[in-house]
ROPAKOL-952273 format. One record per atom (N, C-alpha, C, CB): residue in one letter; x negated, y, z. Coordinates in pm, whole numbers, plus 50000, padded with zeros to 5 digits. Glycine has a CB too. Example, Ala and Ser with C-alpha at 12.3 -4.5 7.8 and 13.67 -1.06 7.14 Angstrom:
<nodes>
node type:A | xx:48681 | yy:49431 | zz:50780 .
node type:A | xx:48770 | yy:49550 | zz:50780 .
node type:A | xx:48680 | yy:49670 | zz:50780 .
node type:A | xx:48869 | yy:49553 | zz:50905 .
node type:S | xx:48715 | yy:49775 | zz:50708 .
node type:S | xx:48633 | yy:49894 | zz:50714 .
node type:S | xx:48710 | yy:50003 | zz:50787 .
node type:S | xx:48592 | yy:49940 | zz:50572 .
</nodes>
This chain:
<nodes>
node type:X | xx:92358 | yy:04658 | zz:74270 .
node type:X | xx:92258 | yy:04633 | zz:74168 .
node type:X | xx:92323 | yy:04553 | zz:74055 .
node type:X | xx:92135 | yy:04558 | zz:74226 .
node type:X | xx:92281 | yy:04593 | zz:73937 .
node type:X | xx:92419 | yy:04536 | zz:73869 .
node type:X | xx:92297 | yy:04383 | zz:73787 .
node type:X | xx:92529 | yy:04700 | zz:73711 .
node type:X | xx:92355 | yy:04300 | zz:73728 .
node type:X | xx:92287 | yy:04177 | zz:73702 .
node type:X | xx:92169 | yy:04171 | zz:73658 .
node type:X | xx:92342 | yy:04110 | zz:73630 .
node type:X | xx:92178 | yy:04243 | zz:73502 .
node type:X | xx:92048 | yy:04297 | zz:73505 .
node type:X | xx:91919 | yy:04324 | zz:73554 .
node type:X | xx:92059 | yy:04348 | zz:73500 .
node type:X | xx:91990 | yy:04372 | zz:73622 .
node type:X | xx:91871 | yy:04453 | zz:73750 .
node type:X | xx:91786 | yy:04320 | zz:73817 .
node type:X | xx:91981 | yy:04554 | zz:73920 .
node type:X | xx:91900 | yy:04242 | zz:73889 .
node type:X | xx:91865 | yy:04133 | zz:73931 .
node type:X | xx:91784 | yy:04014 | zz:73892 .
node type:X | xx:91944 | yy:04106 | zz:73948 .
node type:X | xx:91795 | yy:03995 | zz:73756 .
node type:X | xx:91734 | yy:03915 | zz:73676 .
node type:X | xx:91580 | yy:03975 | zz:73608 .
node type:X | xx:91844 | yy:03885 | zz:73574 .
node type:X | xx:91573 | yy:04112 | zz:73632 .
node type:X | xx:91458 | yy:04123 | zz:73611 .
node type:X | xx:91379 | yy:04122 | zz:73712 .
node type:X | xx:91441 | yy:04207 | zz:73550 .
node type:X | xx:91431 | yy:04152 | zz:73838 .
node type:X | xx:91324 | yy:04135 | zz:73964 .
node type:X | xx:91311 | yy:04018 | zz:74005 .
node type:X | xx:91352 | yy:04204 | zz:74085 .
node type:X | xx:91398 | yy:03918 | zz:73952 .
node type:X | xx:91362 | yy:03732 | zz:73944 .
node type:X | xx:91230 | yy:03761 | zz:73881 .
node type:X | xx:91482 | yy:03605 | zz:73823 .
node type:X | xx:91230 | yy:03759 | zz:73796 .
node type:X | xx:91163 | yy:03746 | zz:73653 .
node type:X | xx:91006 | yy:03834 | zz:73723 .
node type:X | xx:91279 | yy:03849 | zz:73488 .
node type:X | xx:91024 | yy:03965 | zz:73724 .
node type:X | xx:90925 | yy:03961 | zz:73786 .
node type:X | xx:90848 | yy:03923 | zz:73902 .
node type:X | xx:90922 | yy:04018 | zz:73779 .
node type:X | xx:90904 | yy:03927 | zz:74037 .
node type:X | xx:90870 | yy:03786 | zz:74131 .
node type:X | xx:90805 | yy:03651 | zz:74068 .
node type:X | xx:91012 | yy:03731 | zz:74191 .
node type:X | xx:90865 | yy:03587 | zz:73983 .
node type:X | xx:90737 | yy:03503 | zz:73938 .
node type:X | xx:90665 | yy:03530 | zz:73865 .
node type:X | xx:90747 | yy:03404 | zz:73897 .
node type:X | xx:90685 | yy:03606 | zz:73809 .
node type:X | xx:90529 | yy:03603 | zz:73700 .
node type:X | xx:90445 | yy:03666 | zz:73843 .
node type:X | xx:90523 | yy:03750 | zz:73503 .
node type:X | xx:90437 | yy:03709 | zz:73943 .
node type:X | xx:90377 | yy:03790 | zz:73996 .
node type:X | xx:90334 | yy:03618 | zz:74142 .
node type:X | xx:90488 | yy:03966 | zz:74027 .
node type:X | xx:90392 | yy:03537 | zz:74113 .
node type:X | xx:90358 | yy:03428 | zz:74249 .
node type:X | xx:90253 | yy:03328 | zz:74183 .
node type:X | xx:90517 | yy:03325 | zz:74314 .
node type:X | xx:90192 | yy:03359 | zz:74266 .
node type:X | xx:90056 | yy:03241 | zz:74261 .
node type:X | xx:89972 | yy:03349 | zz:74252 .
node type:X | xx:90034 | yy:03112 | zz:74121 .
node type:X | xx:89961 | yy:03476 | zz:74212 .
node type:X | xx:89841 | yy:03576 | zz:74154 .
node type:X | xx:89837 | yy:03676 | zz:74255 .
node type:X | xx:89867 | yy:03652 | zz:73998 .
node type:X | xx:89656 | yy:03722 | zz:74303 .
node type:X | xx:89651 | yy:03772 | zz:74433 .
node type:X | xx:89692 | yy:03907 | zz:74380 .
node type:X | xx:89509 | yy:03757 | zz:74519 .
node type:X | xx:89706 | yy:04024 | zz:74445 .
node type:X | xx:89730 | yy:04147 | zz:74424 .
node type:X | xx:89661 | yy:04218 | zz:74406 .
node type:X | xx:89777 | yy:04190 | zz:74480 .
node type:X | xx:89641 | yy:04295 | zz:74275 .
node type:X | xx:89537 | yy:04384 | zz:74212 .
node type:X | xx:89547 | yy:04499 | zz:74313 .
node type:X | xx:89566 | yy:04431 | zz:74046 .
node type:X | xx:89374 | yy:04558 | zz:74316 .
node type:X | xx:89377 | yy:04627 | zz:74427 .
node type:X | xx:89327 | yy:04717 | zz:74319 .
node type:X | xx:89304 | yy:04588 | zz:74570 .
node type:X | xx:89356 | yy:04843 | zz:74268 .
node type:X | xx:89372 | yy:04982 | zz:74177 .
node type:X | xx:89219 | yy:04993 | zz:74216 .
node type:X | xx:89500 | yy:05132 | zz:74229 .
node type:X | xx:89221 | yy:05091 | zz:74355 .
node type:X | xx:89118 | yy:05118 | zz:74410 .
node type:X | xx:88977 | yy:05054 | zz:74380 .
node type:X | xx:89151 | yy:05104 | zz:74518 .
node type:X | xx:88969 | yy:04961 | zz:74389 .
node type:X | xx:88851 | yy:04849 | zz:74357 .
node type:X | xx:88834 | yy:04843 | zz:74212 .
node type:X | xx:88886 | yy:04692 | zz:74409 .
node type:X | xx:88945 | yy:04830 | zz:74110 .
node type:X | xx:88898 | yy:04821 | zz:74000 .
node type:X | xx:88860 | yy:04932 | zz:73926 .
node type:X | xx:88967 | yy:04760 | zz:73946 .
node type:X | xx:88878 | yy:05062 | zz:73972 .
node type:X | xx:88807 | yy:05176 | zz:73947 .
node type:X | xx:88709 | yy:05176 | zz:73999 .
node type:X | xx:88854 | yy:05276 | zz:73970 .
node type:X | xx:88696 | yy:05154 | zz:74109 .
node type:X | xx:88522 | yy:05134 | zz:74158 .
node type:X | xx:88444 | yy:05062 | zz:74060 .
node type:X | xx:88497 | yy:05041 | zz:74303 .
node type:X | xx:88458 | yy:04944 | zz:74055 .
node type:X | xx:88389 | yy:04843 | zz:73977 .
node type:X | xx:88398 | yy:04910 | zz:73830 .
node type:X | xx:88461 | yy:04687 | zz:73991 .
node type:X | xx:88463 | yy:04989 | zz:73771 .
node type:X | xx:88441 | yy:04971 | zz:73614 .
node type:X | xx:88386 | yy:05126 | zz:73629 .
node type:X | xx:88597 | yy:04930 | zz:73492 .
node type:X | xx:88361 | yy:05208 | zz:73733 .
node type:X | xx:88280 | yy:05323 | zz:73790 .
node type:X | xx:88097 | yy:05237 | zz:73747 .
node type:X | xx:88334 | yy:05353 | zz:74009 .
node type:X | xx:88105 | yy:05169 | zz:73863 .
node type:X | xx:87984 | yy:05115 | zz:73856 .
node type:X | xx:87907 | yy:05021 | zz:73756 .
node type:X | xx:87985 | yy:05066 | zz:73947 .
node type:X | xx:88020 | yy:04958 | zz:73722 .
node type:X | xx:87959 | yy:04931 | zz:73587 .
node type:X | xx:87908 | yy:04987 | zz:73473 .
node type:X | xx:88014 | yy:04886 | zz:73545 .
node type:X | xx:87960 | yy:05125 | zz:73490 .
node type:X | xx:87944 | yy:05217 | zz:73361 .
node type:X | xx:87802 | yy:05301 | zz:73402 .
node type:X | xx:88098 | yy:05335 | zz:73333 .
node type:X | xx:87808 | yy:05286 | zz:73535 .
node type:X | xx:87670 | yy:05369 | zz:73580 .
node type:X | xx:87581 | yy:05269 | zz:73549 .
node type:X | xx:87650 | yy:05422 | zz:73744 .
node type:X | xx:87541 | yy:05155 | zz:73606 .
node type:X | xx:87437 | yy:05026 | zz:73579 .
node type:X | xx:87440 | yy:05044 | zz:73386 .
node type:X | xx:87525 | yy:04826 | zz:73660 .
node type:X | xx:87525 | yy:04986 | zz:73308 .
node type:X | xx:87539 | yy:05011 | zz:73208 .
node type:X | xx:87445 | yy:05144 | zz:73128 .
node type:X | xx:87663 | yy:05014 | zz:73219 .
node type:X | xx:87444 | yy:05244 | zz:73198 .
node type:X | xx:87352 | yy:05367 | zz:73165 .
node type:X | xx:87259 | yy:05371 | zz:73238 .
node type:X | xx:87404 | yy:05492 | zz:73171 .
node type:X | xx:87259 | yy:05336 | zz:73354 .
node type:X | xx:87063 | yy:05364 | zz:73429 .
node type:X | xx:87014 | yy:05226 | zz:73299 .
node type:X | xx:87016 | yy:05285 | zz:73707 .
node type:X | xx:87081 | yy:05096 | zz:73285 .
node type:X | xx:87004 | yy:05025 | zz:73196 .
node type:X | xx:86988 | yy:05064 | zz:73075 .
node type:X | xx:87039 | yy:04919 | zz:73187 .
node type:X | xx:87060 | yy:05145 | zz:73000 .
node type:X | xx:86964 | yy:05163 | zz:72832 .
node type:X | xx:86907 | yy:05322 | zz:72860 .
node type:X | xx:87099 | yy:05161 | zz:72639 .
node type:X | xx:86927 | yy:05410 | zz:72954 .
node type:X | xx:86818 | yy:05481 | zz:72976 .
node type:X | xx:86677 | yy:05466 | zz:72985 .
node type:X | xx:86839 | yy:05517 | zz:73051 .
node type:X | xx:86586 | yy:05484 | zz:72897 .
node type:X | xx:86466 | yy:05436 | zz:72902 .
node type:X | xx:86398 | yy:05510 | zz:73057 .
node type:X | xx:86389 | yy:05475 | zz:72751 .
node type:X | xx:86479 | yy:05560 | zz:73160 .
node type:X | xx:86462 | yy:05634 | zz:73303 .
node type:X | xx:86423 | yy:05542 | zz:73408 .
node type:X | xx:86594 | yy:05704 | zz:73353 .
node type:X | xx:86310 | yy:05476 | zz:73453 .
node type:X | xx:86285 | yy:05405 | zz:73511 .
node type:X | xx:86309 | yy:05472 | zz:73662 .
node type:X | xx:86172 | yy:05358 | zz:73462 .
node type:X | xx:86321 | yy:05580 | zz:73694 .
node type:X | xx:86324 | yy:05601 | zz:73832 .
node type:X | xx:86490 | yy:05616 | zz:73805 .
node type:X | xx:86221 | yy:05740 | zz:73905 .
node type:X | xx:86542 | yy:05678 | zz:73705 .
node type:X | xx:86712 | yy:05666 | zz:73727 .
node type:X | xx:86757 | yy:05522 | zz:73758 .
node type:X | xx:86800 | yy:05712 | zz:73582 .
node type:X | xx:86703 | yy:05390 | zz:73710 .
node type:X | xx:86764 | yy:05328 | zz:73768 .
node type:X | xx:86737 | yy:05277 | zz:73902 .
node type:X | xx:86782 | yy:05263 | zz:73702 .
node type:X | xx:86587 | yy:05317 | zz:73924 .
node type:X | xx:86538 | yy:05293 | zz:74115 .
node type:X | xx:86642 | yy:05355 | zz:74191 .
node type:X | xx:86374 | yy:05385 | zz:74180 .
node type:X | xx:86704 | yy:05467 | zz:74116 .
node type:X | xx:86804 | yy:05527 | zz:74222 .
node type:X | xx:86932 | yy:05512 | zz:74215 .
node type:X | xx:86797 | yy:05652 | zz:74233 .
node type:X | xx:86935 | yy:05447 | zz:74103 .
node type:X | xx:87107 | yy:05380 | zz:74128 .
node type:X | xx:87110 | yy:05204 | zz:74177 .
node type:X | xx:87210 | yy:05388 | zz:73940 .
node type:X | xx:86949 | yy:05149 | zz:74195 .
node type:X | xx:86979 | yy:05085 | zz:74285 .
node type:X | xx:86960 | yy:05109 | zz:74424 .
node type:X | xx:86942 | yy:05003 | zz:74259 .
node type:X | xx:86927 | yy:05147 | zz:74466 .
node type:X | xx:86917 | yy:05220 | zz:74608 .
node type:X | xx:87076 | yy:05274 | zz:74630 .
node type:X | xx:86790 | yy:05365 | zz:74605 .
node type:X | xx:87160 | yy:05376 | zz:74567 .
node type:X | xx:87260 | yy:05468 | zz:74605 .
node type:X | xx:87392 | yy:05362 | zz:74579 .
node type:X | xx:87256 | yy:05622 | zz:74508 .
node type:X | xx:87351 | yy:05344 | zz:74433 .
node type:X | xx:87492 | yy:05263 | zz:74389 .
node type:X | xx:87482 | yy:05102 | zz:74456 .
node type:X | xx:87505 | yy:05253 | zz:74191 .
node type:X | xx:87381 | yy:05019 | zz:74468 .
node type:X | xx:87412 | yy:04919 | zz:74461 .
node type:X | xx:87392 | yy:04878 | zz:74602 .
node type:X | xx:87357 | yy:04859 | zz:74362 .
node type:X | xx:87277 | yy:04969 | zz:74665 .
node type:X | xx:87241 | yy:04976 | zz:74752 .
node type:X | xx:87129 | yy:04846 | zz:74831 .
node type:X | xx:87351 | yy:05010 | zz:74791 .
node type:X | xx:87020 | yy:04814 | zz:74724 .
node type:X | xx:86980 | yy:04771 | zz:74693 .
node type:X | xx:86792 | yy:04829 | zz:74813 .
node type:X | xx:87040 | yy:04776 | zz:74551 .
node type:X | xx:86757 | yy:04779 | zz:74838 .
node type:X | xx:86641 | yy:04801 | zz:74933 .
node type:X | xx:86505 | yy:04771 | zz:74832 .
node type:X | xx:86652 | yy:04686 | zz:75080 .
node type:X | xx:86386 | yy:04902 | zz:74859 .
node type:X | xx:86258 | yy:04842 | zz:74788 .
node type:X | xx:86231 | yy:04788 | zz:74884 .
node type:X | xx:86144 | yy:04920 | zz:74727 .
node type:X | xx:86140 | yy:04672 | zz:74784 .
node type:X | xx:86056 | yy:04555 | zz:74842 .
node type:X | xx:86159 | yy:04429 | zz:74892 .
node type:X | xx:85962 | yy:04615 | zz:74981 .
node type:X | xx:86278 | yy:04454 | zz:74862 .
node type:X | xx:86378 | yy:04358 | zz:74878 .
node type:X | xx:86358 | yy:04239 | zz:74775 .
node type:X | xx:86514 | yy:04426 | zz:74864 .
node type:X | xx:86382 | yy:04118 | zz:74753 .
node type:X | xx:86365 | yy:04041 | zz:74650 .
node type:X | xx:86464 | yy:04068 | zz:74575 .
node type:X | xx:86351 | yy:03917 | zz:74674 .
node type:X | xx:86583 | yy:04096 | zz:74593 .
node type:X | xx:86684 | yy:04144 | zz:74491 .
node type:X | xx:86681 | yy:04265 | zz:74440 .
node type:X | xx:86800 | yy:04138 | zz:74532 .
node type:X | xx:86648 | yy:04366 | zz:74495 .
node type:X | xx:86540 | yy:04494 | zz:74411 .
node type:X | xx:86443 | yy:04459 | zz:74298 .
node type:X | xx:86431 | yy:04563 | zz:74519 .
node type:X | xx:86328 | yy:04385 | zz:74403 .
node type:X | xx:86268 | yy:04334 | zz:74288 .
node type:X | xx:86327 | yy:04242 | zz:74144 .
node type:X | xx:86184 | yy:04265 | zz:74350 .
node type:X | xx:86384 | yy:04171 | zz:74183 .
node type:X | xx:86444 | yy:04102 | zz:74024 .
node type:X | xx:86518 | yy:04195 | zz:73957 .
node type:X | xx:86551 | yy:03967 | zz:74033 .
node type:X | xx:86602 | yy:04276 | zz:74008 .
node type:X | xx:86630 | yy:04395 | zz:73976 .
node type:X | xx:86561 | yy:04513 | zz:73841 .
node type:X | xx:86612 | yy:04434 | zz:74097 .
node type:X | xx:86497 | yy:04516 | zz:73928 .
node type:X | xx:86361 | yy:04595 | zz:73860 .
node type:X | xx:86328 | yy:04509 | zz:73742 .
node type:X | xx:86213 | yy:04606 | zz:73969 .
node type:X | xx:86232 | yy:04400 | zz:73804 .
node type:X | xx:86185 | yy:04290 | zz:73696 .
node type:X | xx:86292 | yy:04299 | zz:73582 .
node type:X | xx:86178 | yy:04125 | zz:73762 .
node type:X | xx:86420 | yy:04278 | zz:73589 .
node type:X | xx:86485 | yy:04268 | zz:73500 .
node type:X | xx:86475 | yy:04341 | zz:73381 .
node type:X | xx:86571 | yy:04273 | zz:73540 .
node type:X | xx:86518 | yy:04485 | zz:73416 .
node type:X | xx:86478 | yy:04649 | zz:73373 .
node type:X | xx:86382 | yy:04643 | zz:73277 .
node type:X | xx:86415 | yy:04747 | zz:73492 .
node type:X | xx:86268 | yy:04596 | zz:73362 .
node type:X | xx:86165 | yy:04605 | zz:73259 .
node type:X | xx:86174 | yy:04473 | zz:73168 .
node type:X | xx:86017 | yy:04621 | zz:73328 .
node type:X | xx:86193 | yy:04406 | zz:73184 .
node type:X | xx:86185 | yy:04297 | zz:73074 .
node type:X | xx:86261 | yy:04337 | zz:72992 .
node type:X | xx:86218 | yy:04162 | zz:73102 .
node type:X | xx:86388 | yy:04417 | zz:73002 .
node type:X | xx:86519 | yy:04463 | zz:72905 .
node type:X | xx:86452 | yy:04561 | zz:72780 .
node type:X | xx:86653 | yy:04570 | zz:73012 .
node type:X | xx:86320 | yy:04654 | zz:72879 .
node type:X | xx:86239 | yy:04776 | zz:72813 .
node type:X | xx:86138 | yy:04698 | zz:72785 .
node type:X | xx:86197 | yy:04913 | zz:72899 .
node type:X | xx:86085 | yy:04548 | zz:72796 .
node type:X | xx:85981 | yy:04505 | zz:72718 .
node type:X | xx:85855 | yy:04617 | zz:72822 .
node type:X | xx:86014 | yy:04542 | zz:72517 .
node type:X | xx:85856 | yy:04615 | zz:72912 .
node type:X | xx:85735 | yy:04686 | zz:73014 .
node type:X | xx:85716 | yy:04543 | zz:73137 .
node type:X | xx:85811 | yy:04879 | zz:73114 .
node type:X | xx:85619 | yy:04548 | zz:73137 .
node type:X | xx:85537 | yy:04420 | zz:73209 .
node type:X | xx:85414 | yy:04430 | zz:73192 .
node type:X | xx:85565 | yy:04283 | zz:73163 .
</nodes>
């Protein structure tokens, strides 16, 4: 390995110590789901977003976190 080489895999080794390891997988999930929440919320679709909390978030009716859920929704659409 000629020095070079060496000094950059120093180099990267620390910038990379102390910081946990990005998991790819997960952050496509998450910016998946965000983009869905993101659209069941300015869809004026009140059952589209009952069902992306149920599927996506997985979220239970009559749950209290459903409910605030919901509550939220509508306060966002000014329905109350």
């Amino acid at each position: 390995m000629p020095k070079d080489d060496d000094i950059k895999e120093v180099r990267a080794s620390e910038e990379r110590r102390g910081k946990r390891p990005i998991d790819i997988e997960e952050k496509r999930r998450s910016l998946v789901l965000r983009r869905k929440i993101r659209e069941a919320l300015h869809a004026k679709n009140e059952e589209q977003f009952r069902e992306m909390l149920i599927n996506d978030l997985g979220q239970l009716p009559g749950t209290p976190v459903y409910e605030h859920s919901l509550k939220a929704w509508k306060a966002y659409h000014d329905e109350e």
